[in-house]
C-alpha positions as CSV (number, residue, x, y, z in Angstrom):
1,X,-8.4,15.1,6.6
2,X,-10.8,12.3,5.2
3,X,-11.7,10.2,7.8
4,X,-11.9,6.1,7.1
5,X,-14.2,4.2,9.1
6,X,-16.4,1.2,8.8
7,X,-15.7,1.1,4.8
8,X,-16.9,5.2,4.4
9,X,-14.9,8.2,3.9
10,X,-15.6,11.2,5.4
11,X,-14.4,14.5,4.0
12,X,-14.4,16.9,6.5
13,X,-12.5,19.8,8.0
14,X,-11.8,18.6,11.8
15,X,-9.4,21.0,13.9
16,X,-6.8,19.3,16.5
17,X,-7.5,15.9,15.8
18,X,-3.5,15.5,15.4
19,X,-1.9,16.1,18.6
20,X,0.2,18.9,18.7
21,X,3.5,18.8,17.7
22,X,6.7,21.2,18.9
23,X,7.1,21.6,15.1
24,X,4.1,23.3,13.5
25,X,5.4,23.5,10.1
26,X,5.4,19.2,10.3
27,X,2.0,18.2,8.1
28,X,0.2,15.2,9.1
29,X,-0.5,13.2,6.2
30,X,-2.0,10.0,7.9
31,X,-3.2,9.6,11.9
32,X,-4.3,5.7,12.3
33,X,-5.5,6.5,16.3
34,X,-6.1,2.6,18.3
35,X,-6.7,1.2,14.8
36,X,-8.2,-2.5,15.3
37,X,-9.0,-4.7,11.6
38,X,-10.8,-7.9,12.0
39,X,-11.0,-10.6,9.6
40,X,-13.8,-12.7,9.7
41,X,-13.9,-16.2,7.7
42,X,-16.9,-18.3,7.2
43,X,-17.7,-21.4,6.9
44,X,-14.4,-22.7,8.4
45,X,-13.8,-26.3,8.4
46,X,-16.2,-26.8,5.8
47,X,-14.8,-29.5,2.6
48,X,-16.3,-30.3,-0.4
49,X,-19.3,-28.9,-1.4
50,X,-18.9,-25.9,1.3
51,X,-19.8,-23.1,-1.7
52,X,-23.1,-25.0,-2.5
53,X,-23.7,-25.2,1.3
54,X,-23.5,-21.4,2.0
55,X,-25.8,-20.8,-1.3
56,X,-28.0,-22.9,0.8
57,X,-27.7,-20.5,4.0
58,X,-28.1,-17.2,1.6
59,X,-31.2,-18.0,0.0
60,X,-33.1,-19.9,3.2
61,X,-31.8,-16.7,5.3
62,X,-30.1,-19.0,7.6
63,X,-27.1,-17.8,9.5
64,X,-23.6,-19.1,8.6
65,X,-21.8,-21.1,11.5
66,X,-18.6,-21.7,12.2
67,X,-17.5,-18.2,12.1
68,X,-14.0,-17.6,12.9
69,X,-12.2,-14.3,13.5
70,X,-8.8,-13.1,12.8
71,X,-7.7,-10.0,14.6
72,X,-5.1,-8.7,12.3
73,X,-4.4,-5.4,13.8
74,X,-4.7,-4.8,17.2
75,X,-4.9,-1.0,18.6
76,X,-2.1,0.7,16.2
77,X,-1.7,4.5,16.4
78,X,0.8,6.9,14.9
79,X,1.0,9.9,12.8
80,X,2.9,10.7,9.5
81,X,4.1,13.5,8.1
82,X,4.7,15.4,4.7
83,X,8.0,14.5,3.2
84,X,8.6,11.2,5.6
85,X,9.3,7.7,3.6
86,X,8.1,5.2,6.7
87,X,9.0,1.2,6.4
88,X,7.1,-1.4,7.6
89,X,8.8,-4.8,8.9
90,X,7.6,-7.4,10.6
91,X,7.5,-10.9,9.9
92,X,4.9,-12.7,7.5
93,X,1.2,-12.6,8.8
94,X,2.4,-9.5,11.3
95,X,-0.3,-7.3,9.7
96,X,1.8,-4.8,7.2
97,X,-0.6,-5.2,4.2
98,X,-3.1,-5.1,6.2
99,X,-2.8,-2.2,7.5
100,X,-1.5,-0.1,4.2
101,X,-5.3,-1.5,2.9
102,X,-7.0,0.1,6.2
103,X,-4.9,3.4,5.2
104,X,-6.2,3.4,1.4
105,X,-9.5,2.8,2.5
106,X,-10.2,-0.7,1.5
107,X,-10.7,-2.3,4.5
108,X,-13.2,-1.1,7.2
109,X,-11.7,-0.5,10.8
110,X,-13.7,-2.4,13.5
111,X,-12.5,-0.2,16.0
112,X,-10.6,3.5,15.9
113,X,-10.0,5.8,13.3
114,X,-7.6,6.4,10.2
115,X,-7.5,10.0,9.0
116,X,-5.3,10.7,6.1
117,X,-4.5,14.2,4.0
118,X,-5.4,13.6,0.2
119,X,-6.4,10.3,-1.5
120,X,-3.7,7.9,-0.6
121,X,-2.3,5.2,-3.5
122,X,-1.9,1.5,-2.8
123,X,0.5,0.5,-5.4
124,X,-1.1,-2.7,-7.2
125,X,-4.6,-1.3,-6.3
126,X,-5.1,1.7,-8.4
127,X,-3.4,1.0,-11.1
128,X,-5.6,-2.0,-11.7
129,X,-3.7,-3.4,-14.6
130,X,-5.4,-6.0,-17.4
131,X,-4.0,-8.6,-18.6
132,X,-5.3,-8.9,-22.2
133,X,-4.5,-6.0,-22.7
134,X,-1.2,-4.9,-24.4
135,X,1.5,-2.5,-22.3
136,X,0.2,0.5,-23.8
137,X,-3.2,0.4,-23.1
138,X,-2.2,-0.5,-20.0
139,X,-0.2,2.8,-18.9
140,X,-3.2,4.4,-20.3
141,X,-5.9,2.8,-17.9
142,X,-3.2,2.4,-14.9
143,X,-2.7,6.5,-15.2
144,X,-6.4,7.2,-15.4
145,X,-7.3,4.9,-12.0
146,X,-4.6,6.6,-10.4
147,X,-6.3,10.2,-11.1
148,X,-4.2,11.1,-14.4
149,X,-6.3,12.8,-17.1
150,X,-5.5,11.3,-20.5
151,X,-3.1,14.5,-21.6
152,X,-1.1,13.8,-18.5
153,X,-0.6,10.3,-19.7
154,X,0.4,11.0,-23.0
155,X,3.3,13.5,-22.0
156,X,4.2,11.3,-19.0
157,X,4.2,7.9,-21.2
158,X,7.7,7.6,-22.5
159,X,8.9,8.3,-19.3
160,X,6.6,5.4,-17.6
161,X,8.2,3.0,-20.4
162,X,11.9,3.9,-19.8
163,X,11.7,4.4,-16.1
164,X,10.3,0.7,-16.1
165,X,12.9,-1.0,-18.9
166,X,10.4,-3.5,-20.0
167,X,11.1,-2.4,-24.0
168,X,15.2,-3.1,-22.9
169,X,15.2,-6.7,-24.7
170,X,11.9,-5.9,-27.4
171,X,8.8,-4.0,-27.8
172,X,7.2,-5.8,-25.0
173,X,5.1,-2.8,-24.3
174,X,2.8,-3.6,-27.4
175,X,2.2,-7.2,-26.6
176,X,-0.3,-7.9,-23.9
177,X,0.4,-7.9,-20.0
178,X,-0.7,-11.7,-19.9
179,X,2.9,-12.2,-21.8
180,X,5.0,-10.3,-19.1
181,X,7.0,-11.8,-16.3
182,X,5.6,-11.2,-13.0
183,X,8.3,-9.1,-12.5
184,X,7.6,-7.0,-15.3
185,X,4.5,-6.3,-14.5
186,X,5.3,-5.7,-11.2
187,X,7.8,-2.7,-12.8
188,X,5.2,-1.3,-14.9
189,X,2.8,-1.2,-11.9
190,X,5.7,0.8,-10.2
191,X,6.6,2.7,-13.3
192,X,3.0,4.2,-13.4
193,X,2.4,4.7,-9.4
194,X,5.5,6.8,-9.8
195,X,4.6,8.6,-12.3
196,X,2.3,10.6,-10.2
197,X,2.8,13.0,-7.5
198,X,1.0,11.7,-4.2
199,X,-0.3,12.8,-1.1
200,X,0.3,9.4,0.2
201,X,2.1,6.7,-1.9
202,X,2.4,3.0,0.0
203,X,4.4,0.1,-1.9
204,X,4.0,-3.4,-0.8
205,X,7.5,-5.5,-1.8
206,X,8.2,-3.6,-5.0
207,X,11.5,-2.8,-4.7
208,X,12.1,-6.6,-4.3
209,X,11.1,-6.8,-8.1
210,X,13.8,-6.4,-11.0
211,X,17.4,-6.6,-10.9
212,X,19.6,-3.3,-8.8
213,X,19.4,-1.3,-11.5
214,X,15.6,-1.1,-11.3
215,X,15.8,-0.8,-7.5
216,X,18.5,1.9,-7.5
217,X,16.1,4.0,-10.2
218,X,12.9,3.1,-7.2
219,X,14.7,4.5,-4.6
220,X,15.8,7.6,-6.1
221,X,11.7,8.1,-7.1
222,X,11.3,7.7,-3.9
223,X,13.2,10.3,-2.5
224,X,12.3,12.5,-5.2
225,X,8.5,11.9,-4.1
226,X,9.3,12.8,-0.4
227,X,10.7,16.3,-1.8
228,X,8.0,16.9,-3.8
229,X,5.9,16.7,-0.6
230,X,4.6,13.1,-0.1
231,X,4.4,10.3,2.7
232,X,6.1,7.3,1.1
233,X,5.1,3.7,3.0
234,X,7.1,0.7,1.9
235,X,6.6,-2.8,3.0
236,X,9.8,-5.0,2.6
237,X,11.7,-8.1,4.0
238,X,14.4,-6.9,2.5
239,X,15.7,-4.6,5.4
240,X,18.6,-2.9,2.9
241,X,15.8,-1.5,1.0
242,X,14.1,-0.3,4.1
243,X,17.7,1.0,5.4
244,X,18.4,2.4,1.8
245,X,14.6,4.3,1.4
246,X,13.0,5.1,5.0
247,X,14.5,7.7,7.5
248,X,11.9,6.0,10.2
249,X,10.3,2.6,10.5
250,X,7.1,1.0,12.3
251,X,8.0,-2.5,13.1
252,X,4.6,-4.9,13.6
253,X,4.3,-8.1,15.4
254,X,1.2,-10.1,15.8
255,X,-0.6,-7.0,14.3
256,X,0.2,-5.1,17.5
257,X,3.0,-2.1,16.8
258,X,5.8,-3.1,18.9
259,X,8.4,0.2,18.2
260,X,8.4,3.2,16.1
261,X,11.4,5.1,15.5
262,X,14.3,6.0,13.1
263,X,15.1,3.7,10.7
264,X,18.7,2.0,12.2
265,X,17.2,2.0,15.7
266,X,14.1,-0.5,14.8
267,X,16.1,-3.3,12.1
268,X,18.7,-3.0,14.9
269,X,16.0,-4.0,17.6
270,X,14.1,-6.7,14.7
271,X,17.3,-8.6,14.1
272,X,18.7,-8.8,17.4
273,X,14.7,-10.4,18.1
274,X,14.8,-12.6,15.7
């Protein structure tokens, strides 16, 4: 398990930090245990001139003021486990995102402890796109920041093109990402993401992107990544997706993890609340 806290991971072998389980063959992949993130944004309040102003601060070594703090998760804990596909609901500013980012590491945890199994993939984050470059160049670079070497690339590329149809209506692959659709680039993002076998793969709203056809092909990756032994996390307002992907959903309020359970159970609890 690789321990994440305070912006630093720790690789280290650590025995019965999951608690144990009836099922030993059940692998934890991630363990968030009283997770707590903590925004904090200076300089609130502050108008015209307020970048100049904190210059100021920075090179007379004052303190900022005005300080404000957003608690944006607030004690979570679970554990997930090798060949689960978890949904996250909630609605907007409940502290999904936030939390996937504590999980890939890019946010520090102010208080608790996330341990996850493997290097886990933000989709969006590692395949850290460009946009003057063309398509191509693009798989290339996305493959190799999500831990491809270049020969993997190269028998994986037509596959990445089809699976995300952006060459359906022209050779858009060749022509640089700055010309694509959001939504396009949102499906090559996916395209490459899914190209890769993952310890941990988390998707923030992509199957929202693209017409059903797209979403159908997602779905079944999906699954296909959960057999091939990954966690799968997917944030989504659209609960059909949720229903559709995720055997088991974590439903966040508030930042504060109100149920956890099988799929049905939770939307059936989140729509009757709201």
């Amino acid at each position: 398990m690789a321990e994440q806290t305070n912006g630093t991971d720790v690789t280290e072998r650590r025995t019965g930090t999951a608690p144990a389980k009836a099922d030993e063959a059940r692998i934890p992949t991630v363990i968030a245990d009283d997770l707590h993130i903590v925004y904090r944004v200076y300089g609130t309040g502050a108008g015209k001139g307020s970048a100049t102003a904190a210059l100021n601060r920075i090179v007379r070594r004052k303190p900022s003021t005005g300080v404000r703090e957003v608690h944006a998760v607030k004690g979570v804990s679970f554990t997930a486990y090798r060949g689960e596909s978890i949904g996250l609901i909630g609605s907007n500013g409940s502290g999904k995102s936030t939390l996937l980012k504590a999980v890939a590491g890019l946010l520090p945890a102010e208080r608790g402890k996330v341990y996850t199994h493997g290097q886990p993939s933000l989709l969006g984050v590692n395949a850290a796109l460009m946009n003057d470059l063309t398509g191509e160049k693009n798989v290339l670079l996305g493959g190799l920041a999500m831990g491809m070497s270049r020969e993997q690339v190269r028998e994986r590329y037509d596959g990445i093109v089809d699976f995300s149809g952006i060459n359906e209506k022209g050779d858009f692959i060749s022509l640089p990402m700055r010309t694509y659709s959001s939504g396009m680039a949102a499906r090559l993002r996916f395209s490459i993401a899914a190209a890769k076998d993952h310890d941990v793969l988390m998707i923030d709203e992509a199957l929202a992107t693209g017409d059903r056809s797209f979403q159908k092909r997602s779905e079944a990756r999906i699954r296909e990544l959960r057999k091939e032994a990954g966690t799968v996390f997917l944030v989504s307002h659209n609960n059909k997706s949720i229903r559709d992907t995720c055997d088991r959903t974590l439903w966040l309020e508030h930042g504060e993890l109100l149920m956890d359970g099988p799929t049905d159970e939770v939307i059936k609890a989140y729509e009757a609340h709201r």
